[in-house]
C-alpha positions in Angstrom: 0.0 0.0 0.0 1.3 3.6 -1.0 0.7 7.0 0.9 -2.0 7.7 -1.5 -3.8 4.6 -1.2 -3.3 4.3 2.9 -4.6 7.8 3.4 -7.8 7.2 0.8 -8.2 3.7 3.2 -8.4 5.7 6.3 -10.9 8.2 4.4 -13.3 5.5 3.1 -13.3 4.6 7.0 -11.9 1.0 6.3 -8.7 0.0 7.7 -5.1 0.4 6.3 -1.6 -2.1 6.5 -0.5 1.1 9.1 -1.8 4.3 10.2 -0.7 7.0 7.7 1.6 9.5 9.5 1.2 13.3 8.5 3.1 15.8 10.7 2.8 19.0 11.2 6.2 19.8 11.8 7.5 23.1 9.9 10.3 23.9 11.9 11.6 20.6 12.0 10.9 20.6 8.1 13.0 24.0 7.6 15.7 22.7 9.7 16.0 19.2 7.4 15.8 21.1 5.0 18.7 23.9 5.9 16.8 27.2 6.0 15.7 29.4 8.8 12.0 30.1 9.4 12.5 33.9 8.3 14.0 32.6 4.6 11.1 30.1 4.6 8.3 32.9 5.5 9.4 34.9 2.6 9.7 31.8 -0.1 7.0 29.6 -0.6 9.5 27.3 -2.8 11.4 26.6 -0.6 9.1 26.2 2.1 7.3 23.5 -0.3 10.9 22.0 -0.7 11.9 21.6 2.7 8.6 19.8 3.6 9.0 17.3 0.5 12.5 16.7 1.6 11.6 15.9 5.0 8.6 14.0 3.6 10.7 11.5 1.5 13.4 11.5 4.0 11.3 10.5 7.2 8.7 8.3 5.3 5.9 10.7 6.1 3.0 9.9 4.2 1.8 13.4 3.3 2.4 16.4 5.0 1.0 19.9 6.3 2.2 22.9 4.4 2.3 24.8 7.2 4.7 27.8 8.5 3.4 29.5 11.8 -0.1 30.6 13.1 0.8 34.3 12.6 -0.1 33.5 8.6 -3.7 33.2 10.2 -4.3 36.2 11.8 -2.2 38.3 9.0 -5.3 36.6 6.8 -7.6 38.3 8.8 -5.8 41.8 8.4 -3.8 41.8 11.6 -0.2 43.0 11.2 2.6 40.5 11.1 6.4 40.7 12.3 8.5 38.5 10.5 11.7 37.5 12.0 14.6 35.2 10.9 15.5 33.0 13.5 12.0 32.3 15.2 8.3 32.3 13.6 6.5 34.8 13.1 4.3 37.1 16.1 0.8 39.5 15.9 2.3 43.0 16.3 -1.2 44.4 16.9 -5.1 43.6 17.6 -7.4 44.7 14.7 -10.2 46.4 15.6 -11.9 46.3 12.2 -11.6 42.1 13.3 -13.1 43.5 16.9 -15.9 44.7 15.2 -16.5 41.8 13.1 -16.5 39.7 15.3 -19.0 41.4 17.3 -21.4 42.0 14.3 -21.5 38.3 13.9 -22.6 37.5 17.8 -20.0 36.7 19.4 -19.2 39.1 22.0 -17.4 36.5 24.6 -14.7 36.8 22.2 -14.3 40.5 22.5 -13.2 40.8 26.1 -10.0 40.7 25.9 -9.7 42.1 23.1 
């Protein structure tokens, strides 16, 4: 059985030879792979190599292209400090998101915010 055929197995909800394994493990990736998180936040290529390479090196059999949680919340409009040697951090709270949020009723959210 292949990656592609063990994950479809689990899918269909019937049982494969072995549990497919899919990490999400982007700095482990970027370090197989010899970059820093700050050259791998600013080149999708090379992020997309580095999780390949540690794909076929470990066995995985897929994996999560993935960099930090900050990419989230710069989604939502939130501004984004990207650093070299560490991932990524929320510089600020957005209040256009505050008031979203709150339009949408959910106000337990807003708190803290």
């Amino acid at each position: 059985m292949n990656s592609l055929e063990r994950v479809q197995t689990v899918l269909r909800g019937e049982i494969p030879d072995y549990l497919p394994v899919i990490p999400q493990s982007f700095m482990f990736a970027m370090r197989t792979g010899g970059y820093n998180i700050g050259t791998v936040n600013r080149n999708p290529a090379i992020m997309a190599k580095c999780h390949m390479e540690s794909r076929e090196k470990f066995g995985y059999d897929g994996c999560v292209i993935d960099v930090d949680d900050s990419t989230l919340a710069e989604a939502c409009g939130a501004k984004v400090i990207f650093r070299d040697d560490e991932v990524a951090v929320v510089d600020e709270r957005n209040p256009l998101l505050k008031d979203r949020i709150k339009q949408e009723r959910y106000p337990w959210l807003c708190r803290n915010l």
